[in-house]
PDB file of N, H, CA, C and O in Angstrom:
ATOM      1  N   UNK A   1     -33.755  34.977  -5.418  1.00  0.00           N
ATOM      2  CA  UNK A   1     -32.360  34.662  -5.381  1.00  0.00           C
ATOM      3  C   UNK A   1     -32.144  33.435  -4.498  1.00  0.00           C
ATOM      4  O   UNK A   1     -32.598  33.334  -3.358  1.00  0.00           O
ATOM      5  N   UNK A   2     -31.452  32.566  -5.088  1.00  0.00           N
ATOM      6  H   UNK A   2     -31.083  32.649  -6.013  1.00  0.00           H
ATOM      7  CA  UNK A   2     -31.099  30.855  -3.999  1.00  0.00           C
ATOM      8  C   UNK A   2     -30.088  31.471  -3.365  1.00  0.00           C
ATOM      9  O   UNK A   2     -29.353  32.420  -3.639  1.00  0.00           O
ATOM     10  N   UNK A   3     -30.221  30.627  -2.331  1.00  0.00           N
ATOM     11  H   UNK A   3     -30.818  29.856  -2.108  1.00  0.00           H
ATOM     12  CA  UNK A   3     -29.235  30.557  -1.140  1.00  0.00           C
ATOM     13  C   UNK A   3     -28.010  29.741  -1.867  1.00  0.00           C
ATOM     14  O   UNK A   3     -28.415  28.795  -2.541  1.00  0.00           O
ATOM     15  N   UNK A   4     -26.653  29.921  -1.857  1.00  0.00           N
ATOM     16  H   UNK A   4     -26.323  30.690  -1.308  1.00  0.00           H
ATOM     17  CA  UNK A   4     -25.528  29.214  -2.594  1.00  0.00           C
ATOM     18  C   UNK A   4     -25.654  27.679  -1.012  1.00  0.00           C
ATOM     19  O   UNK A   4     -25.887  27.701   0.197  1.00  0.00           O
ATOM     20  N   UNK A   5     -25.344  26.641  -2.015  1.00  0.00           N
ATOM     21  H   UNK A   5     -25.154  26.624  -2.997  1.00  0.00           H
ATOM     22  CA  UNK A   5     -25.532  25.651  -1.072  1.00  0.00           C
ATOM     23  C   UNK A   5     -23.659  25.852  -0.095  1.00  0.00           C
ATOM     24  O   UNK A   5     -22.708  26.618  -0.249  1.00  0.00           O
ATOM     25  N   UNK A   6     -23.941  24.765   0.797  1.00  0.00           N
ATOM     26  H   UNK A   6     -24.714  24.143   0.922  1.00  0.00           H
ATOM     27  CA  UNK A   6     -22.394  25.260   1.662  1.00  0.00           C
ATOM     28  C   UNK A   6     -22.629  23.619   2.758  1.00  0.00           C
ATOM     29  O   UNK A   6     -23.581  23.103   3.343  1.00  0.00           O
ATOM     30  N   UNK A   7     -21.390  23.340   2.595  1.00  0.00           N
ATOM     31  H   UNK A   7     -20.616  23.759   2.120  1.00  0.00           H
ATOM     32  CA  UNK A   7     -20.929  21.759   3.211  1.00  0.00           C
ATOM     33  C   UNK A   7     -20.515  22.351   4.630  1.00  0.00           C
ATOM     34  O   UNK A   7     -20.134  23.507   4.813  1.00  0.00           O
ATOM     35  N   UNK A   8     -20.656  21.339   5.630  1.00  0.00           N
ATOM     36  H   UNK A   8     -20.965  20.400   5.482  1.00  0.00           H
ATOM     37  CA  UNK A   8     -19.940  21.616   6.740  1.00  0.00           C
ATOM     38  C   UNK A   8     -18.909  20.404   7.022  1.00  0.00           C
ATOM     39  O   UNK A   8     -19.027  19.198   7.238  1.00  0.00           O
ATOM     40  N   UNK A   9     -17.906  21.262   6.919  1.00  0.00           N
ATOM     41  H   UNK A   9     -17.810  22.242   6.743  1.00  0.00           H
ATOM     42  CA  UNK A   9     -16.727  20.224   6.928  1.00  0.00           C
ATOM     43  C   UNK A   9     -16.456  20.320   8.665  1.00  0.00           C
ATOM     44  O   UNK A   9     -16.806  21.246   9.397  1.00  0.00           O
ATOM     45  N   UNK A  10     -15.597  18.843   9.125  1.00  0.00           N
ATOM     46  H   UNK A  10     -15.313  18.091   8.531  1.00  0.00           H
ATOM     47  CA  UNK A  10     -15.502  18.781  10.699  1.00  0.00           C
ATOM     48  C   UNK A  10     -14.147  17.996  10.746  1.00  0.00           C
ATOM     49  O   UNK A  10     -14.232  16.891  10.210  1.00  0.00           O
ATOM     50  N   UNK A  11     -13.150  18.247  11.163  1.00  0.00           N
ATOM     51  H   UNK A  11     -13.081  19.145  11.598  1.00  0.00           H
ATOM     52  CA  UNK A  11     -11.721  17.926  11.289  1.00  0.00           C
ATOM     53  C   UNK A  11     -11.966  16.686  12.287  1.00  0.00           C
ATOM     54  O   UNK A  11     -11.965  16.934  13.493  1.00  0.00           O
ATOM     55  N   UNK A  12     -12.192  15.272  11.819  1.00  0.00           N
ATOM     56  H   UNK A  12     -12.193  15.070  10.839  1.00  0.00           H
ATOM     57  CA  UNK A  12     -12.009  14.094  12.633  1.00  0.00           C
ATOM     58  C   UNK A  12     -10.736  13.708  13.253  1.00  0.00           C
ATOM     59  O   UNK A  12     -10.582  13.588  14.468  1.00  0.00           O
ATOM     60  N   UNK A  13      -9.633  13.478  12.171  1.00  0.00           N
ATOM     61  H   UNK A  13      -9.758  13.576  11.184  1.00  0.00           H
ATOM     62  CA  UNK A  13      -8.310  12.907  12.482  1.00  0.00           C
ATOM     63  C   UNK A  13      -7.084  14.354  12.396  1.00  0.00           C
ATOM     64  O   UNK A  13      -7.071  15.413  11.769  1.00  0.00           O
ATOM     65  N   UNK A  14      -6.221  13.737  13.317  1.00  0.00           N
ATOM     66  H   UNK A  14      -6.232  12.877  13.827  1.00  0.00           H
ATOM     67  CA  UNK A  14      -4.983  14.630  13.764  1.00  0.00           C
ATOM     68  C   UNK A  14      -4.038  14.978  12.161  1.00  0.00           C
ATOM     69  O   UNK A  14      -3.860  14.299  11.149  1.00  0.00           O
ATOM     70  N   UNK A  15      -3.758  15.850  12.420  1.00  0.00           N
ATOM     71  H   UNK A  15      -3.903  16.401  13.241  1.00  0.00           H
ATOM     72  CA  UNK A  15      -2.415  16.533  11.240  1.00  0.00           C
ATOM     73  C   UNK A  15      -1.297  15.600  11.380  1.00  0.00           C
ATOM     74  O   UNK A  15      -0.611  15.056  10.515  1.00  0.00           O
ATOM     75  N   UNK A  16      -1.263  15.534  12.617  1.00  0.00           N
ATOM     76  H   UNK A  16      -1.820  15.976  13.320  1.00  0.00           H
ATOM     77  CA  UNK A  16       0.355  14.525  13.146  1.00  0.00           C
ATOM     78  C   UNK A  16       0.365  13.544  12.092  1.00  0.00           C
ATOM     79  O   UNK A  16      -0.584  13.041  11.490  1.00  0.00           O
ATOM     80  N   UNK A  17       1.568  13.365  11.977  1.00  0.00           N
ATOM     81  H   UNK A  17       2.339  13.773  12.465  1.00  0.00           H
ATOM     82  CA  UNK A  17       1.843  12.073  11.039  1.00  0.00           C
ATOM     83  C   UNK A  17       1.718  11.929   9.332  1.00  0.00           C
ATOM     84  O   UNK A  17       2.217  11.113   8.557  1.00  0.00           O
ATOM     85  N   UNK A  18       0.666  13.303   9.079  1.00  0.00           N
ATOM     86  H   UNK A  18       0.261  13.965   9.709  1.00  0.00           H
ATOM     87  CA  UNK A  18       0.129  13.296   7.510  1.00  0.00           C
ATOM     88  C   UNK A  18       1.215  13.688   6.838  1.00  0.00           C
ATOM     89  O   UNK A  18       2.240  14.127   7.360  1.00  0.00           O
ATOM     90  N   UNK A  19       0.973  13.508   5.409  1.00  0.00           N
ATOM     91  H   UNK A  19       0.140  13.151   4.985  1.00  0.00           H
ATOM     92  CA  UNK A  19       2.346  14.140   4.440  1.00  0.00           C
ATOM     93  C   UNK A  19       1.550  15.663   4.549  1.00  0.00           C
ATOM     94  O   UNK A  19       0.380  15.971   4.776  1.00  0.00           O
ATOM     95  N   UNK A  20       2.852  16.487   4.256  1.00  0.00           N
ATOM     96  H   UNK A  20       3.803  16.236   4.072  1.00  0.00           H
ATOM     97  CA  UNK A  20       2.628  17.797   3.987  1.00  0.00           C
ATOM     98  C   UNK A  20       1.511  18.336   3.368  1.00  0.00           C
ATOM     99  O   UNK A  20       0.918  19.228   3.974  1.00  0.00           O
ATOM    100  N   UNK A  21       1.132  18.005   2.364  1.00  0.00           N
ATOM    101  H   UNK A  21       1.614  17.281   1.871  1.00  0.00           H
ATOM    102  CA  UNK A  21       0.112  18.255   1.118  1.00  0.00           C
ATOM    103  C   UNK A  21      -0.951  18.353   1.935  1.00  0.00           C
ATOM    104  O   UNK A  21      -1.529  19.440   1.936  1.00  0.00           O
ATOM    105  N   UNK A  22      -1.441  17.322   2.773  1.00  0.00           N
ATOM    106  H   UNK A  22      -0.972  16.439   2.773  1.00  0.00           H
ATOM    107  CA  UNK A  22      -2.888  17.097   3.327  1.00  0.00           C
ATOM    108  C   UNK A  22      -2.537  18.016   4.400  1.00  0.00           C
ATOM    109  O   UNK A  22      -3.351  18.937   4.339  1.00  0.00           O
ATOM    110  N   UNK A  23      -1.851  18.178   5.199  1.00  0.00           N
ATOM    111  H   UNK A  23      -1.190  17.429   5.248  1.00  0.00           H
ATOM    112  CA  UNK A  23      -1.735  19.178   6.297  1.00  0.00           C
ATOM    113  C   UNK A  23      -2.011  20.614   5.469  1.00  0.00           C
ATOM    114  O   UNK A  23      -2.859  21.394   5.901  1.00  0.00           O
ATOM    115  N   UNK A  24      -1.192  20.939   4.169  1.00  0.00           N
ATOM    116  H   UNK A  24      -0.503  20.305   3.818  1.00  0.00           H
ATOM    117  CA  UNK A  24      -1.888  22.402   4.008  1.00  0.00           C
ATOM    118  C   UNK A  24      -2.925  22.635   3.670  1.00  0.00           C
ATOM    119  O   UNK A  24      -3.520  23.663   3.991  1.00  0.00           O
ATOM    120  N   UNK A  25      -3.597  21.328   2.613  1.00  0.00           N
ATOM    121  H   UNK A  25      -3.113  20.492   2.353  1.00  0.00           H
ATOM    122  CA  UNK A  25      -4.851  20.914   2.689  1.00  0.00           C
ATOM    123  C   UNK A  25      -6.184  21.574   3.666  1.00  0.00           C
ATOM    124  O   UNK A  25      -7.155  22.295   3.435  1.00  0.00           O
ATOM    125  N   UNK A  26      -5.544  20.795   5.011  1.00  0.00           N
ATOM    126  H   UNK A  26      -4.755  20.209   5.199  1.00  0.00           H
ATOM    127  CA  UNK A  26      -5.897  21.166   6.235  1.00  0.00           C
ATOM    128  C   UNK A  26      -6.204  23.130   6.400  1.00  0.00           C
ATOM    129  O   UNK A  26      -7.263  23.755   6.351  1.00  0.00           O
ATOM    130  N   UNK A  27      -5.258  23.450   6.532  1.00  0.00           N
ATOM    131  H   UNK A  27      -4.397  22.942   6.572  1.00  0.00           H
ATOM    132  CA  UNK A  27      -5.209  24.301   6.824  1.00  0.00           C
ATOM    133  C   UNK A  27      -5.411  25.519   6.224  1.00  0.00           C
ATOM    134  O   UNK A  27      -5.406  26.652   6.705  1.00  0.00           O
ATOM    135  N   UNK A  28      -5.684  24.922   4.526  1.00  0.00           N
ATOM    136  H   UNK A  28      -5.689  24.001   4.135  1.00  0.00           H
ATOM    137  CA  UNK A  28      -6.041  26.234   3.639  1.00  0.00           C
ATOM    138  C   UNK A  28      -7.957  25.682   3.776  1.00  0.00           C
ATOM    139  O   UNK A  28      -8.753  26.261   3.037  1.00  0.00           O
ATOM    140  N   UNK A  29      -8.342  24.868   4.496  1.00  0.00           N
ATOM    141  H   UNK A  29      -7.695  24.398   5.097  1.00  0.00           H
ATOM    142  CA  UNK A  29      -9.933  25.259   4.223  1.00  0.00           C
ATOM    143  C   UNK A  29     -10.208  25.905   5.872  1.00  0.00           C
ATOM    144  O   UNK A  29     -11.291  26.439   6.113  1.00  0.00           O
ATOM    145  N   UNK A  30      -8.959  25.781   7.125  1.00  0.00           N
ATOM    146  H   UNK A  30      -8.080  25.348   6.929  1.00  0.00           H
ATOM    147  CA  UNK A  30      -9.520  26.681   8.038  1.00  0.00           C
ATOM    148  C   UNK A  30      -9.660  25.948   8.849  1.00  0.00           C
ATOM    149  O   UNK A  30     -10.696  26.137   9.487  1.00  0.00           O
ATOM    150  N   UNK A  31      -9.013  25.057   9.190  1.00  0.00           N
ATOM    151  H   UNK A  31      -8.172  24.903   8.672  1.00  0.00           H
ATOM    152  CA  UNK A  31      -9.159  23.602  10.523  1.00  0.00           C
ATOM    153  C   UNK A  31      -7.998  23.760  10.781  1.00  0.00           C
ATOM    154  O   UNK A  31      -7.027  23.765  10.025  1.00  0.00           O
ATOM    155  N   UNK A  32      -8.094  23.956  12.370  1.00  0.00           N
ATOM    156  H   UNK A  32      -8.883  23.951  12.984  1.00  0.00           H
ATOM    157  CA  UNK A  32      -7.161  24.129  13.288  1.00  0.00           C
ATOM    158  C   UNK A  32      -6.953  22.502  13.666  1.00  0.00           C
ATOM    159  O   UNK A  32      -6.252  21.666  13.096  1.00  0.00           O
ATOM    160  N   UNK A  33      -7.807  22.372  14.817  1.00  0.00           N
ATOM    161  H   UNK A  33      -8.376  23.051  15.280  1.00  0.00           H
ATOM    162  CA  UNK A  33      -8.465  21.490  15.720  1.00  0.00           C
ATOM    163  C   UNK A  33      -9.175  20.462  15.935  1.00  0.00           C
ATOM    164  O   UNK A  33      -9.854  20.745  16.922  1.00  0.00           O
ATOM    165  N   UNK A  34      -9.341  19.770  15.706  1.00  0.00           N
ATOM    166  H   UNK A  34      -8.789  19.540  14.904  1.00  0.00           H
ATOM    167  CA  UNK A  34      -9.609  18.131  15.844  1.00  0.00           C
ATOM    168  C   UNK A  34     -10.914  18.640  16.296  1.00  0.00           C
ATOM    169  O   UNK A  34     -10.880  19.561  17.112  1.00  0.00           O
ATOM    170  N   UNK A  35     -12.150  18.165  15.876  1.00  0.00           N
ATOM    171  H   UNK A  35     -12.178  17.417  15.213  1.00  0.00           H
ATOM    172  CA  UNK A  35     -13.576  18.785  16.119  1.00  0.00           C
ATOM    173  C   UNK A  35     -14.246  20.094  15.290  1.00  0.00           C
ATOM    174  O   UNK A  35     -15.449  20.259  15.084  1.00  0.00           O
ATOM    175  N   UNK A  36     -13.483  20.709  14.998  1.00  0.00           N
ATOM    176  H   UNK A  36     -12.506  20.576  15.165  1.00  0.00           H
ATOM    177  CA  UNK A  36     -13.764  21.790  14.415  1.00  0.00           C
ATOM    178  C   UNK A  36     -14.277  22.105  13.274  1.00  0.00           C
ATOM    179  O   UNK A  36     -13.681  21.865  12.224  1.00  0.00           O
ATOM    180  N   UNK A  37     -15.489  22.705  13.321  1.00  0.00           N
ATOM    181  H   UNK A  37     -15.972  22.900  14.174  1.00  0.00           H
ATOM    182  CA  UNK A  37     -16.305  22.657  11.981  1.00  0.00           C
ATOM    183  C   UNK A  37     -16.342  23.943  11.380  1.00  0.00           C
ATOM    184  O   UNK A  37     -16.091  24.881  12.136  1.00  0.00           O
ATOM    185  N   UNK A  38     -16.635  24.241  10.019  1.00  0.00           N
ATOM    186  H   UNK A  38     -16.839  23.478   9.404  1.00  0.00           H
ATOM    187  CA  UNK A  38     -16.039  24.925   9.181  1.00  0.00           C
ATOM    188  C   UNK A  38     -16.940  24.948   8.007  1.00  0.00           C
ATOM    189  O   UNK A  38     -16.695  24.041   7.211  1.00  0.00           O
ATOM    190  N   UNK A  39     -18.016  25.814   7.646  1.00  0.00           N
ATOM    191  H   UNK A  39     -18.215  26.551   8.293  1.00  0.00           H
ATOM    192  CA  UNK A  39     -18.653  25.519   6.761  1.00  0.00           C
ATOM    193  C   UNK A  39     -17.887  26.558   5.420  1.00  0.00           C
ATOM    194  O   UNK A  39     -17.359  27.665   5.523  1.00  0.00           O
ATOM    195  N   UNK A  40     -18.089  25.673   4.185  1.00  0.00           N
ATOM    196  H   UNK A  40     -18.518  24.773   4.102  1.00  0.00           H
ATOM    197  CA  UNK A  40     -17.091  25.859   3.152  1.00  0.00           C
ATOM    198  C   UNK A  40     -18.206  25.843   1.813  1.00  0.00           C
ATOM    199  O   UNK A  40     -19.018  24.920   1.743  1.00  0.00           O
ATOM    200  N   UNK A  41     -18.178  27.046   0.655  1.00  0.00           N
ATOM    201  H   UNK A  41     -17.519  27.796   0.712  1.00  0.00           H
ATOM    202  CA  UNK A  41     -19.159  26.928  -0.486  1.00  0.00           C
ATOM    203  C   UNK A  41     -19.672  25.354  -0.991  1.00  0.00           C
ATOM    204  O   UNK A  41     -18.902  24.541  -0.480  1.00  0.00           O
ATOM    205  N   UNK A  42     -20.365  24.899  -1.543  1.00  0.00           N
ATOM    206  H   UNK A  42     -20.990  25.560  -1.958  1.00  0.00           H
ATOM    207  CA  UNK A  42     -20.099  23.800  -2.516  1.00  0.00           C
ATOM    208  C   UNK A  42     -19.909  23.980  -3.899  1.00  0.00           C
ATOM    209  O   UNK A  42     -20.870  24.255  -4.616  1.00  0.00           O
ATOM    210  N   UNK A  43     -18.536  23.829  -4.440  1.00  0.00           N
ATOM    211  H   UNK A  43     -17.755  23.606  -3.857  1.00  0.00           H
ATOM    212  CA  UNK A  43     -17.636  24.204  -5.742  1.00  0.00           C
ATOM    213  C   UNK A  43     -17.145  23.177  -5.765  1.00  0.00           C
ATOM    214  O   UNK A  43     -17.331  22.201  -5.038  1.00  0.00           O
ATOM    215  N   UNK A  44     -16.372  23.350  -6.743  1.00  0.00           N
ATOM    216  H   UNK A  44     -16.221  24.143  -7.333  1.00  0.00           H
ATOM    217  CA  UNK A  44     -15.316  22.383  -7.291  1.00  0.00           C
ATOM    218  C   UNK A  44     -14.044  22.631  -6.642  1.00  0.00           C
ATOM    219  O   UNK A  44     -13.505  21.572  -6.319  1.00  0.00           O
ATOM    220  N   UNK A  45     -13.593  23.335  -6.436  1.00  0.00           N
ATOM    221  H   UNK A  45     -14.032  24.195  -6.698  1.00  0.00           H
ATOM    222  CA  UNK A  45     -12.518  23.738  -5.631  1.00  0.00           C
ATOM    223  C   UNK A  45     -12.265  22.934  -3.684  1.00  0.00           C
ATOM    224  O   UNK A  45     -11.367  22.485  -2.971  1.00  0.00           O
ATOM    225  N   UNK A  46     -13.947  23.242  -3.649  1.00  0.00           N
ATOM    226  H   UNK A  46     -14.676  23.607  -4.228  1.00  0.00           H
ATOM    227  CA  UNK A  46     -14.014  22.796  -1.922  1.00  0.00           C
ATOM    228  C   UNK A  46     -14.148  21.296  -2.138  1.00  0.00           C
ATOM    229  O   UNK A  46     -13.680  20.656  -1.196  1.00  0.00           O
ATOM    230  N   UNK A  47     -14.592  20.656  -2.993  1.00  0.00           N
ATOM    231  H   UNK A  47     -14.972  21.175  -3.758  1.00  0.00           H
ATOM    232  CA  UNK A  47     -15.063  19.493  -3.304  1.00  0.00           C
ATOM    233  C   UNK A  47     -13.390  18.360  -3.354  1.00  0.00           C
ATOM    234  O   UNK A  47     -13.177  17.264  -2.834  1.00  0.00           O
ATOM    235  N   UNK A  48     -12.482  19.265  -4.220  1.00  0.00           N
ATOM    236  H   UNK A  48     -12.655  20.155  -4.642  1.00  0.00           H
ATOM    237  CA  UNK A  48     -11.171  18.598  -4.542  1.00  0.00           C
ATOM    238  C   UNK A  48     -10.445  18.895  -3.223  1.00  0.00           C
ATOM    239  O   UNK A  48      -9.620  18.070  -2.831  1.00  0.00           O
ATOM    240  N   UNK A  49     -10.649  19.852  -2.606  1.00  0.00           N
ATOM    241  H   UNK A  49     -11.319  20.522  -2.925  1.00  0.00           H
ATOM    242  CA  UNK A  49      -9.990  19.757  -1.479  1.00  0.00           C
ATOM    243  C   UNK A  49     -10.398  18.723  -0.454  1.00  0.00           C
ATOM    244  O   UNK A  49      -9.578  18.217   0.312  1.00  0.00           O
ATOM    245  N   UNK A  50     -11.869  18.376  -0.459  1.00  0.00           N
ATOM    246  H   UNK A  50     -12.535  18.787  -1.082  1.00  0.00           H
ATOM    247  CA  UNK A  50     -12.154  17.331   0.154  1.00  0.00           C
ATOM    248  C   UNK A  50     -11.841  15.817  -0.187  1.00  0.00           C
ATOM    249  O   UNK A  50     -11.610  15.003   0.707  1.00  0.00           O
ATOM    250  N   UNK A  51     -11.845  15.529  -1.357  1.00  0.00           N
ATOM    251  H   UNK A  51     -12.032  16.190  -2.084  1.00  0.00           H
ATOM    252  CA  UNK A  51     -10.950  14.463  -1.698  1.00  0.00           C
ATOM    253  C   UNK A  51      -9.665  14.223  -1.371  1.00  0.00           C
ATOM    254  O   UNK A  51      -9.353  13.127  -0.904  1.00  0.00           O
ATOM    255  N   UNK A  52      -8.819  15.133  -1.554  1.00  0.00           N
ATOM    256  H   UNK A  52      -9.073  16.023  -1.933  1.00  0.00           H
ATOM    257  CA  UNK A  52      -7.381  14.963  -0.870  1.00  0.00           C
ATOM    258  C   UNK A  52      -7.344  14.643   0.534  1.00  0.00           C
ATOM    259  O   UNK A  52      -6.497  13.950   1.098  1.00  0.00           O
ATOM    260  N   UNK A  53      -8.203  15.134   0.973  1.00  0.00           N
ATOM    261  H   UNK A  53      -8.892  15.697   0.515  1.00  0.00           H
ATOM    262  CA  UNK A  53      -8.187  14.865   2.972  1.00  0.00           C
ATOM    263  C   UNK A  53      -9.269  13.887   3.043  1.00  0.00           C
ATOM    264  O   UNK A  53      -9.585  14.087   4.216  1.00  0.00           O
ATOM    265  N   UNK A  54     -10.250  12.767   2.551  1.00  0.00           N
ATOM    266  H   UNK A  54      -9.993  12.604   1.598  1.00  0.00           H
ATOM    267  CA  UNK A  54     -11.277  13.064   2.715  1.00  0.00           C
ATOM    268  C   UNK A  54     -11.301  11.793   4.068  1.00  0.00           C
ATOM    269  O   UNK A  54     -12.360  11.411   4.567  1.00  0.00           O
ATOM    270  N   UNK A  55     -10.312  11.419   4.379  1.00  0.00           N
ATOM    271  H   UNK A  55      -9.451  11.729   3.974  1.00  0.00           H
ATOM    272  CA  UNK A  55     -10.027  10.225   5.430  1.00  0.00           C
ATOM    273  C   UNK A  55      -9.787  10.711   6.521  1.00  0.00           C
ATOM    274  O   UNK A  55      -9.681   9.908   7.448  1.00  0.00           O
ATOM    275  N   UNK A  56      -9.626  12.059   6.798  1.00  0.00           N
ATOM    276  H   UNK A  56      -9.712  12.712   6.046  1.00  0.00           H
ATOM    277  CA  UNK A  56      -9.539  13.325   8.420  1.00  0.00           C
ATOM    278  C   UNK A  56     -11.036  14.003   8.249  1.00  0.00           C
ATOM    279  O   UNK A  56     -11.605  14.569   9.182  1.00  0.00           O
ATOM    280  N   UNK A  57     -11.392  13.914   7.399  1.00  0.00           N
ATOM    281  H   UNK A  57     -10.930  13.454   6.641  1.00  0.00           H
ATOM    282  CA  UNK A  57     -12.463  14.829   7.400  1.00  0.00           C
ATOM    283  C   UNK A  57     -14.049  14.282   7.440  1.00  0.00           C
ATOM    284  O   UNK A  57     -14.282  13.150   7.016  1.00  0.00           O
ATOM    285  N   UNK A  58     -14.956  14.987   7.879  1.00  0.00           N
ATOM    286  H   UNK A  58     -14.766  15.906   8.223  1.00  0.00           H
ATOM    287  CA  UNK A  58     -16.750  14.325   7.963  1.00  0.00           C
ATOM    288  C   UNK A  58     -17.365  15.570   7.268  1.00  0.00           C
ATOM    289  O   UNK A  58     -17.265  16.729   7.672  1.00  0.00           O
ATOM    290  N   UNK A  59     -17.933  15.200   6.301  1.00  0.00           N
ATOM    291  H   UNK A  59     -18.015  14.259   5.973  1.00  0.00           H
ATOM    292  CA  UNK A  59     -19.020  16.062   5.544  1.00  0.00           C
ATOM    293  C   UNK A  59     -20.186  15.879   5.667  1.00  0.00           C
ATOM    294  O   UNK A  59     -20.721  14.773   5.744  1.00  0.00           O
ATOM    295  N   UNK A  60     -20.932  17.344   5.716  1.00  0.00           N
ATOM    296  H   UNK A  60     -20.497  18.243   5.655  1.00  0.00           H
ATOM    297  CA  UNK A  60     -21.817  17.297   5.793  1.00  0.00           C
ATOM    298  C   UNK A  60     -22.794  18.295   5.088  1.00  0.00           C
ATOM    299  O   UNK A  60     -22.639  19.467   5.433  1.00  0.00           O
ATOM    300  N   UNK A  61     -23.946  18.004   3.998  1.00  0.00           N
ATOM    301  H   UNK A  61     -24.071  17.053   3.717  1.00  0.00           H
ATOM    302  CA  UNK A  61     -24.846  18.834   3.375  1.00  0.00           C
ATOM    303  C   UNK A  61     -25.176  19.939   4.988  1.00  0.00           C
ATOM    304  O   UNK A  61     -25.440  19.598   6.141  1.00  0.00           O
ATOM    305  N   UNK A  62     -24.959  21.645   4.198  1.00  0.00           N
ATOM    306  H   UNK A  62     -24.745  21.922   3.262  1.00  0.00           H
ATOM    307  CA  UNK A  62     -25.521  22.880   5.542  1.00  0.00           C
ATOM    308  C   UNK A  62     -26.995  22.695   4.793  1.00  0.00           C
ATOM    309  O   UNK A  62     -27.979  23.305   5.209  1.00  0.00           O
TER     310      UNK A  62
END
């Protein structure tokens, strides 16, 4: 059985200032905090969410 692969996402830039969308963005993959890493499946789902933010956010292959 494979291990399901999984990104580690890391909250670079602040919520302040963003339009709404990217703030819930934010907050529906689980980033509070400026630093905060968050490892998330690799889907299509986590993938589009990373596009919408992908200028606050640092990815990284887990």
């Amino acid at each position: 059985m494979a291990a399901e692969k999984t990104l580690k996402i890391t909250l670079v830039k602040s919520k302040i200032g963003q339009i709404p969308k990217a703030r819930a963005t934010i907050e529906a993959m689980g980033l509070r905090k400026i630093g905060q890493t968050v490892e998330l499946p690799d889907n299509g789902s986590t993938r589009g969410q990373i596009q919408k933010v992908r200028h606050m956010v640092k990815v990284e292959e887990a």
